[in-house]
TIGU-169667 format. One line per 2 residues: number of its first residue (from 1); their letters; for each residue x, y, z of C-alpha. Coordinates in steps of 0.1 Angstrom, whole numbers, plus 2048, in hexadecimal, padded with zeros to 3 digits. Example, Ala and Ser with C-alpha at 12.3 -4.5 7.8 and 13.67 -1.06 7.14 Angstrom:
# TIGU-169667
1) as) 87B/7D3/84E; 889/7F5/847
//
This chain:
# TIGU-169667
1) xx) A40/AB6/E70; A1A/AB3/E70
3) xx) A07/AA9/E52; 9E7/AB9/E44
5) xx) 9DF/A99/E35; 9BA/A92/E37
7) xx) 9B4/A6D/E44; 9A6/A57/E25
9) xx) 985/A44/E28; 971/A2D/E12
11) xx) 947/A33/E0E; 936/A15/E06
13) xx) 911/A16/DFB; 8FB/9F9/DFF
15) xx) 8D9/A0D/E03; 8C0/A12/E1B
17) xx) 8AD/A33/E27; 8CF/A47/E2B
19) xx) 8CF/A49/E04; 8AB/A45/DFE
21) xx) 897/A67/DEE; 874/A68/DEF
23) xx) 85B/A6E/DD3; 840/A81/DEC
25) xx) 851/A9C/DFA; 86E/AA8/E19
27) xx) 851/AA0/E33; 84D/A7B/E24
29) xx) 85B/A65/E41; 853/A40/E33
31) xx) 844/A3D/E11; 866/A40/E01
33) xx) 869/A1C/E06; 853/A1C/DEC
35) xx) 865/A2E/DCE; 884/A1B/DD2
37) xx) 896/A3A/DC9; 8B6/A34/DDC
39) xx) 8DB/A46/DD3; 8FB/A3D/DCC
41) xx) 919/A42/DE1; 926/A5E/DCD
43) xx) 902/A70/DCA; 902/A6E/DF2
45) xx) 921/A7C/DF6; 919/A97/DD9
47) xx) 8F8/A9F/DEF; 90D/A9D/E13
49) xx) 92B/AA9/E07; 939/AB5/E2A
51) xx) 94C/A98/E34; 965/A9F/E1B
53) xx) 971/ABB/E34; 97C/AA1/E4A
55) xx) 988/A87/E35; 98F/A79/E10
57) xx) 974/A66/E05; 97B/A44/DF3
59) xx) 957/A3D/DE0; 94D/A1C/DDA
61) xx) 935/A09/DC4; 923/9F0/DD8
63) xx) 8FE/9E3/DD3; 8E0/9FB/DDC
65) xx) 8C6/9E8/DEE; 8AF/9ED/E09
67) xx) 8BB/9DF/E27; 8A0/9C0/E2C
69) xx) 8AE/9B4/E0A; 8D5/9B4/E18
71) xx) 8E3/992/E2D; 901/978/E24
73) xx) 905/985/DFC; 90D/9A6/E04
75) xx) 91C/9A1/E25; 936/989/E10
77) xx) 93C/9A3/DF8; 942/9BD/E10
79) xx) 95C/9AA/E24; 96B/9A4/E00
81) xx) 967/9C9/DF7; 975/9D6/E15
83) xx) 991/9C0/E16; 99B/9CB/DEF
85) xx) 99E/9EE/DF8; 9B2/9E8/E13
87) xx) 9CB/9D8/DFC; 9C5/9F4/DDF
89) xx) 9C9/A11/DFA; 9E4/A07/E14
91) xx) 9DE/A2D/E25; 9B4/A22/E2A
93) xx) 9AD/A2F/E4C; 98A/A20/E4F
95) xx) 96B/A17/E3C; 946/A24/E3B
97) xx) 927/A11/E32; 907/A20/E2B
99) xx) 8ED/A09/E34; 8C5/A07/E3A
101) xx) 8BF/A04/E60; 8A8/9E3/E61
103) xx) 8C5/9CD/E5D; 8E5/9E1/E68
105) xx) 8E7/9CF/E87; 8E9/9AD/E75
107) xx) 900/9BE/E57; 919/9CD/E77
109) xx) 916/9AE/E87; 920/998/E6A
111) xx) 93F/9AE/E63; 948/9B2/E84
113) xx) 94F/987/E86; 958/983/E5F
115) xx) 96D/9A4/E55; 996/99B/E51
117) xx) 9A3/9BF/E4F; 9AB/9D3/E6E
119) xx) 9A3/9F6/E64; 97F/A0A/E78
121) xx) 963/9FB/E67; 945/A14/E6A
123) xx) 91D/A0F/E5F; 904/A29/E60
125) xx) 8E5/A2F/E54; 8C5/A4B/E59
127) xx) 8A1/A47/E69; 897/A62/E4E
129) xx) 898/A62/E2A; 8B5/A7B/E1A
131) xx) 899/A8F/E09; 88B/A92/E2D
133) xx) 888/AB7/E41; 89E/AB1/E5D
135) xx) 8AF/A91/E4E; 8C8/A7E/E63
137) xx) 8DF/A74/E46; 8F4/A8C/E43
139) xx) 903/A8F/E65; 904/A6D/E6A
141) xx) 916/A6A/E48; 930/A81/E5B
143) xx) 934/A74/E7E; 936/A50/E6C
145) xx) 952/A5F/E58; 966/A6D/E74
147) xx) 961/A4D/E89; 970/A39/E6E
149) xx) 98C/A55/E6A; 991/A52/E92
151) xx) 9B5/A43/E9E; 99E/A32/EBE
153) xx) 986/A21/EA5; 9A1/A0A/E9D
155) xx) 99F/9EB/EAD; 974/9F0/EBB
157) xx) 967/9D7/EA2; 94F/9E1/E89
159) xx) 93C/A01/E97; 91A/A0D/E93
161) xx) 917/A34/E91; 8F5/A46/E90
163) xx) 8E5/A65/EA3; 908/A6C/EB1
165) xx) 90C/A50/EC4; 925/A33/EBE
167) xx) 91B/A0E/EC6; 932/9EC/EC3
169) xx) 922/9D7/EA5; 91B/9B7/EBF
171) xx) 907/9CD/ED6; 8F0/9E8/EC0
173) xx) 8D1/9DD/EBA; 8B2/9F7/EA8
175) xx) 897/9FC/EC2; 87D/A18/EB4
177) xx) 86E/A14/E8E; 86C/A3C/E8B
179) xx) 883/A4C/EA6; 8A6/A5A/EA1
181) xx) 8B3/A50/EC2; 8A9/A26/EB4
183) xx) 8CC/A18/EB5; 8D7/A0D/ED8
185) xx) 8EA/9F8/EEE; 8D3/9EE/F06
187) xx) 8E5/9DE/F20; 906/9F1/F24
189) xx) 902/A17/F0B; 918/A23/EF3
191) xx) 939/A1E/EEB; 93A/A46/EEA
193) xx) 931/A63/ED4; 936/A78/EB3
195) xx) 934/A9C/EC3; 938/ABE/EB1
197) xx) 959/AC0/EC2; 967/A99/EBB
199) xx) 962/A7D/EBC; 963/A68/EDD
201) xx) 961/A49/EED; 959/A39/F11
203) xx) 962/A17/F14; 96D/9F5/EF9
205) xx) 95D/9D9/EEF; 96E/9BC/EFE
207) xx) 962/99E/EE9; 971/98D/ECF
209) xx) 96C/99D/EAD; 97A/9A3/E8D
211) xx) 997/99C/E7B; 9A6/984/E95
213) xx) 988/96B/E90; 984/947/E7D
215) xx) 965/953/E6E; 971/958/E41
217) xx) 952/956/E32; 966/965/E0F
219) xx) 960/944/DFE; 943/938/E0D
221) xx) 91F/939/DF7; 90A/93C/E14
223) xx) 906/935/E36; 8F9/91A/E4B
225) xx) 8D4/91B/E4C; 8C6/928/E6A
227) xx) 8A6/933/E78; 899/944/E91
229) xx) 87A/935/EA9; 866/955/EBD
231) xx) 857/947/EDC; 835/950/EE2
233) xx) 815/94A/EF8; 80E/927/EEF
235) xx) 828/921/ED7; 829/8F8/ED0
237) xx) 84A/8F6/EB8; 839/8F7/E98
239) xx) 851/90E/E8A; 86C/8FB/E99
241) xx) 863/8DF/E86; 85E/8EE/E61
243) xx) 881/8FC/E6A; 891/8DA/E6E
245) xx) 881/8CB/E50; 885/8EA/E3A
247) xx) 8AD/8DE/E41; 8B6/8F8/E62
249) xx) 8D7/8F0/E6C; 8D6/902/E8A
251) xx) 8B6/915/E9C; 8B4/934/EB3
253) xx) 899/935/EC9; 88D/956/ED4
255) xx) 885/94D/EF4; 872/958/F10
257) xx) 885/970/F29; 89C/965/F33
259) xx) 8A5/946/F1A; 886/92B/F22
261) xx) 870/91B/F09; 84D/90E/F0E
263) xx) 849/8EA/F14; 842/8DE/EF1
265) xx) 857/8F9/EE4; 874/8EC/EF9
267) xx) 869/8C2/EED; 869/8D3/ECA
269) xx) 88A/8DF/ECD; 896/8C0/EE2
271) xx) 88B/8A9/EBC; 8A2/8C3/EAA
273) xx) 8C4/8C0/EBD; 8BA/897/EBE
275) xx) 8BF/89F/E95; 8DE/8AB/E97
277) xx) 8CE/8D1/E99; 8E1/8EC/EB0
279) xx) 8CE/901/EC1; 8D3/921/ED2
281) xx) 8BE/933/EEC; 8BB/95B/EEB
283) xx) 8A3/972/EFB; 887/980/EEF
285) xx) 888/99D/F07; 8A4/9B1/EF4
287) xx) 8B8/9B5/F13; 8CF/99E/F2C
289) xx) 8E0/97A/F26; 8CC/95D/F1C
291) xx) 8CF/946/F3A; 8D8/920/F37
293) xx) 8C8/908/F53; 8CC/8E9/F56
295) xx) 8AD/8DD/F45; 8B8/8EF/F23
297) xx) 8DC/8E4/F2B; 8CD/8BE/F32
299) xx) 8BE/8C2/F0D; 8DB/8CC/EFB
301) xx) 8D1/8F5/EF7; 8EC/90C/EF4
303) xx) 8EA/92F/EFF; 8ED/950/EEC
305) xx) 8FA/965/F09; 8EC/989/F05
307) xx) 8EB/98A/EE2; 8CA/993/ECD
309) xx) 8BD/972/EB7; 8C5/983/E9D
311) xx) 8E7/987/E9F; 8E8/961/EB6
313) xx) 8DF/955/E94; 8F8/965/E82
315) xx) 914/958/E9E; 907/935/E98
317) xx) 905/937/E72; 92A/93F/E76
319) xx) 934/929/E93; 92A/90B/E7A
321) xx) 93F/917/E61; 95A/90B/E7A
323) xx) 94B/8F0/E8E; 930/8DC/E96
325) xx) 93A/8D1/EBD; 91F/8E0/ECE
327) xx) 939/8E4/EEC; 94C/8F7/ED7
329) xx) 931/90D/EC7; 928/918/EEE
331) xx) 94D/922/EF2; 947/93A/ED5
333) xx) 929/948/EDE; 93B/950/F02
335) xx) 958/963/EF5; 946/972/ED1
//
C-alpha cells in the first residue's frame, strides 16, 4: 500500500539576500544590503509558499545575518541545531538552510567535515533580493526543498542548490558577483539538476565527508586561528609575519598557480613552520591541485590539493582540532 505522506523537511534561516527586501523598489539589485531588512524563516515560506506542495515544512528559528557576518558561531550552532531536530523528528528527511551567497561555500564546507547526522543537508541562497522582479528565491527555495526531500541525496554530503543545478559542498565555489549562473564546480560540473520534471543526478562525490569524520566541533569555542597569505607581484611575507605574531596556528598561502611562493614569501613562510606554524599551499588560480615539489616539501609546506584557500583553511582549522603531526595533517587533506 502506497502512502500519500508528504516527506518532512526542516527550513533553517540564517539570512542573507534570499530573505533580504529592499527599501528602493523590485528593480533594486544591491542597495538592500543597506536596509538590513531581512525575513524570517516563516515570512519566507509565507511569501514562497509553493514548497509546501512538495513537502511538510519544519520552520526553524535560527539567527538572521548577512552572510560576511556568519563563520564558527553559527556553523557550531547549526551542527547543534540540526542534530536536535534529528532527535525531536525521527521521520526528518532532510534539512534546508537559507543562506547569503558570500560565504555559502565556507558555511557548506564547514558542515560538510563537522555535521554528525546522516540525513541530505541542503543550502541555498539568491543573487537577487526577494523583493526583486525576476527574483531567484523562490525557485531555489523549491528545488532546495525537493533535493533535501530526494531518497539519492542521502549519503552526497552537504549540497549546494542554486539556479537548478546541484553541487557537492567541498567543490562549489561563487564565481560571478551579479550573475545567476555564479555557483560552480569548476573543475569537474555538477552533481546534477533540479528540473521541472525531477530532480536528478550525474555522478557522487567520493571524498570523505560528513557524519563518518573526527571533526566535533559541538564543544569547541572556536577554532584554531588561521590565516590566509595572497601571493602577489612582489609579495615579501609581511603578512605572513603579522599572522604568526598575531598567534596563527596554522597559515594558507594562496599561492601562485600552481602552489609556488615568491622567494621571500616562501623564507617567510620557511620562519613560520621553524615556529611550530603549519602551513598549507593552495592556488590562487581557482582551479586544479596545488602541486608539492620538492623545494616546498624540503621546507616543511603541505599541500591543499584542489581545494580553494578558503575552504584549505577551514580543513586545517579542523585537522588541528585532531592533530598537530604535519604528516598526518597531509593525509587529511588527501582523503578530505
Amino acid at each position: 500500500m502506497t502512502s500519500n505522506r508528504k516527506p518532512k523537511v526542516a527550513l533553517i534561516s540564517t539570512g542573507g539576500t534570499i530573505t533580504s527586501l529592499s527599501h528602493v523598489g523590485e528593480l533594486d539589485m544591491y542597495e538592500y544590503t543597506t536596509s538590513g531588512n531581512r525575513m524570517t524563516a516563516q515570512q519566507v515560506l509565507d511569501k514562497f509558499p509553493q514548497s509546501q506542495t512538495v513537502a511538510d515544512i519544519i520552520v526553524v528559528n535560527f539567527d538572521t545575518l548577512p552572510s560576511t557576518a556568519l563563520g564558527f558561531e553559527q556553523w557550531k550552532k547549526l551542527v547543534i541545531t540540526i542534530e536536535q531536530l534529528t532527535h525531536e523528528n525521527p521521520d526528518l528527511t532532510g534539512v534546508v538552510i537559507l543562506h547569503g551567497t558570500a560565504t555559502i561555500e565556507e558555511t557548506s564546507y564547514a558542515l560538510n567535515l563537522a555535521l554528525k547526522v546522516d540525513i541530505p543537508v541542503v543550502i541555498t541562497g539568491a543573487q537577487r533580493p526577494a523583493s526583486a522582479l525576476s527574483t531567484d528565491a523562490g525557485l531555489n527555495i523549491f528545488n532546495a526543498v525537493r533535493v533535501a526531500a530526494c531518497p539519492q541525496s542521502k549519503g552526497m554530503g552537504v549540497l549546494v542548490c542554486l539556479n537548478d543545478e546541484i553541487n557537492a559542498a567541498r567543490e562549489v565555489t561563487k564565481t560571478s558577483t551579479g550573475r545567476l549562473q555564479t555557483f560552480r564546480t569548476i573543475d569537474f560540473g555538477a552533481l546534477g539538476h533540479a528540473d521541472g520534471d525531477g530532480v536528478f543526478f550525474y555522478r557522487q562525490p567520493i571524498r570523505k565527508r560528513a557524519p563518518n569524520t573526527p571533526f566535533d566541533i559541538r564543544k569547541l569555542e572556536q577554532l584554531p586561528r588561521i590565516d590566509i597569505a595572497y601571493s602577489y607581484a612582489d609579495s615579501d611575507g609581511t603578512a605572513v609575519r603579522a599572522f604568526v605574531a598575531a598567534g596563527a596556528k596554522g597559515i594558507v598561502g594562496a599561492a601562485y598557480v600552481p602552489g609556488l611562493l615568491s622567494p621571500k614569501e616562501s623564507d617567510a613562510m620557511k620562519l613560520a613552520v621553524d615556529q611550530g606554524v603549519i602551513v598549507v599551499l593552495s592556488s590562487r588560480g581557482g582551479s586544479g591541485r596545488a602541486f608539492g615539489p620538492a623545494k616546498n616539501r624540503d621546507r616543511g609546506f603541505l599541500r591543499a590539493d584542489n581545494l580553494t584557500p578558503q575552504k584549505a583553511r577551514i580543513l586545517l582549522g579542523m585537522a588541528l582540532t585532531v592533530t598537530n603531526d604535519p604528516q598526518h595533517i597531509q593525509q587529511i587533506f588527501d582523503e578530505y
